[in-house]
C-alpha positions in Angstrom: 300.1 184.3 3.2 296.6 184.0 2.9 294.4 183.0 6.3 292.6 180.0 4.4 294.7 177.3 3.8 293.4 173.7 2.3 294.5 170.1 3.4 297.1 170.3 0.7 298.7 172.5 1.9 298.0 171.4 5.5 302.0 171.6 6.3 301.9 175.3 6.4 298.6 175.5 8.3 300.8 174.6 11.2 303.3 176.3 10.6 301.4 179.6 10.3 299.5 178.1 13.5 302.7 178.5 15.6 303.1 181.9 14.4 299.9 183.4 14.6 298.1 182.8 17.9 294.8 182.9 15.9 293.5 179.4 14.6 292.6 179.5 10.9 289.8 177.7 8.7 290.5 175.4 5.9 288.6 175.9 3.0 286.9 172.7 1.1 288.7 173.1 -1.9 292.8 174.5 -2.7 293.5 176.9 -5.8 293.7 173.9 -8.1 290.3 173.2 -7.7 291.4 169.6 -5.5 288.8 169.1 -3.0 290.1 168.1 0.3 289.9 164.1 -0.2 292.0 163.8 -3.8 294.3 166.7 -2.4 295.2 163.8 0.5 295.5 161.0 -2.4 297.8 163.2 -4.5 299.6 163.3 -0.9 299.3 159.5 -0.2 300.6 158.9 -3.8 303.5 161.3 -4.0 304.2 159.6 -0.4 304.0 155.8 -1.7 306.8 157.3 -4.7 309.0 158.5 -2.3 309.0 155.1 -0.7 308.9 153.0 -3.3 312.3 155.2 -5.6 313.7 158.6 -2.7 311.9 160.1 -5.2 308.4 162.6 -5.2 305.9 164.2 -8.4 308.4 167.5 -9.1 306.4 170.7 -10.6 305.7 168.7 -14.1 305.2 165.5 -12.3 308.6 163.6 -13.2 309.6 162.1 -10.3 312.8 164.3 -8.6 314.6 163.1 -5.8 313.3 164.7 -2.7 316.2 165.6 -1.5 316.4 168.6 -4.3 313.3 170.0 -2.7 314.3 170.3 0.6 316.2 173.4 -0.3 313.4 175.2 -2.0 311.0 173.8 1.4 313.7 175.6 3.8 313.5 178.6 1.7 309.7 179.0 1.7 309.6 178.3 5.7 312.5 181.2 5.8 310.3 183.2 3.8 307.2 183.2 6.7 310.0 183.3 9.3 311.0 186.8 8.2 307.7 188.0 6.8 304.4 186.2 8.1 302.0 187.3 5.7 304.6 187.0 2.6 302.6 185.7 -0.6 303.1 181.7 -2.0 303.0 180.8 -5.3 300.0 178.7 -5.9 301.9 176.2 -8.8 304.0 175.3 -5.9 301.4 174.4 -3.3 299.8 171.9 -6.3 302.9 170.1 -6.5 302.5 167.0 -3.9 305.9 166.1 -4.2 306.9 170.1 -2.8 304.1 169.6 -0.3 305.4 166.4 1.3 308.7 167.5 1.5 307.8 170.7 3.2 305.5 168.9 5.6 308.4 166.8 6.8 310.7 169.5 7.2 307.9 171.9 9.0 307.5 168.8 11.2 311.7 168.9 11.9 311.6 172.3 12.2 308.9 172.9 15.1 310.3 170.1 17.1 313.8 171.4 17.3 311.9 175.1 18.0 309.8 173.0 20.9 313.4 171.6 22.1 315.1 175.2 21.9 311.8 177.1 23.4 311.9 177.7 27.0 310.0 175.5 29.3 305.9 175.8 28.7 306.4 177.5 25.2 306.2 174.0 23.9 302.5 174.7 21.6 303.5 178.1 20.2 307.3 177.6 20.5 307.9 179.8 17.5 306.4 182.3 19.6 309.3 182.2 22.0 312.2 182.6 19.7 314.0 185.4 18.0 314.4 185.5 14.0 317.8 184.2 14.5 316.7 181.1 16.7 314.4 180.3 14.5 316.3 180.1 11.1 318.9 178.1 13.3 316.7 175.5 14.0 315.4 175.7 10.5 319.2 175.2 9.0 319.8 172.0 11.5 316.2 170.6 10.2 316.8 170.9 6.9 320.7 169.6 6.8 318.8 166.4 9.3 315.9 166.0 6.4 318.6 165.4 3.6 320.7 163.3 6.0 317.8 161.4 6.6 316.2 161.4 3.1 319.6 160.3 1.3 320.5 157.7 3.9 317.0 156.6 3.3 316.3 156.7 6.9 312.3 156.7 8.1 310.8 159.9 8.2 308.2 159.6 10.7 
């Protein structure tokens, strides 16, 4: 993954934060050419859908339930857990819909890390667990998303 990462995309900035001890920049602008302020709206919108219908903007902006994107979210975290500096696709990262979902479950997945980390691992907690630890935390976040998403449970 690449070191500059822009507020749309401001889910995997922490992610890659807990792997990487290094802090990285955000650039003003993301590959669409969204500056950092309508990037946040496109974020705020797709995040007033979901409210509003369980639903979020899919690749084409139809509305998809976000549920369905959970599994594609879990795979792209997987993706960095086995290979930190594995490529993204860009089309992805300018879907808001994708963005939000993987936001939430990169938020679900460091907490049960922080939880699983031993004591005083709690800002790089990725740091302090194996491959397998992680993805196990990463399977119980994701299975807790769509519990939470289809029961239409609050996310924050």
């Amino acid at each position: 993954m690449p070191a500059e990462l822009c507020a749309h995309r401001g889910c995997l900035a922490a992610t890659q934060k807990l792997q990487k001890s290094r802090k990285q920049e955000s650039p003003a602008k993301c590959t669409s050419g969204h500056g950092r302020k309508e990037a946040r709206t496109l974020l705020e919108k797709a995040s007033e859908m979901f409210e509003e219908t369980g639903c979020v903007p899919g690749s084409d902006g139809a509305e998809v339930p976000a549920e369905t994107m959970v599994p594609d979210a879990k795979e792209y975290i997987l993706e960095t857990i086995n290979d930190p500096e594995a490529s993204y696709d860009p089309e992805i990262w300018d879907t808001p819909g994708f963005t939000l979902v993987l936001s939430w479950l990169a938020q679900k997945w460091q907490q049960k890390c922080r939880k699983l980390a031993p004591r005083g691992g709690n800002k790089n907690a990725v740091r302090y667990l194996t491959k397998e630890q992680q993805k196990s935390c990463l399977d119980s976040a994701a299975a807790e998303l769509i519990r939470e998403i289809t029961q239409q449970r609050p996310l924050n």
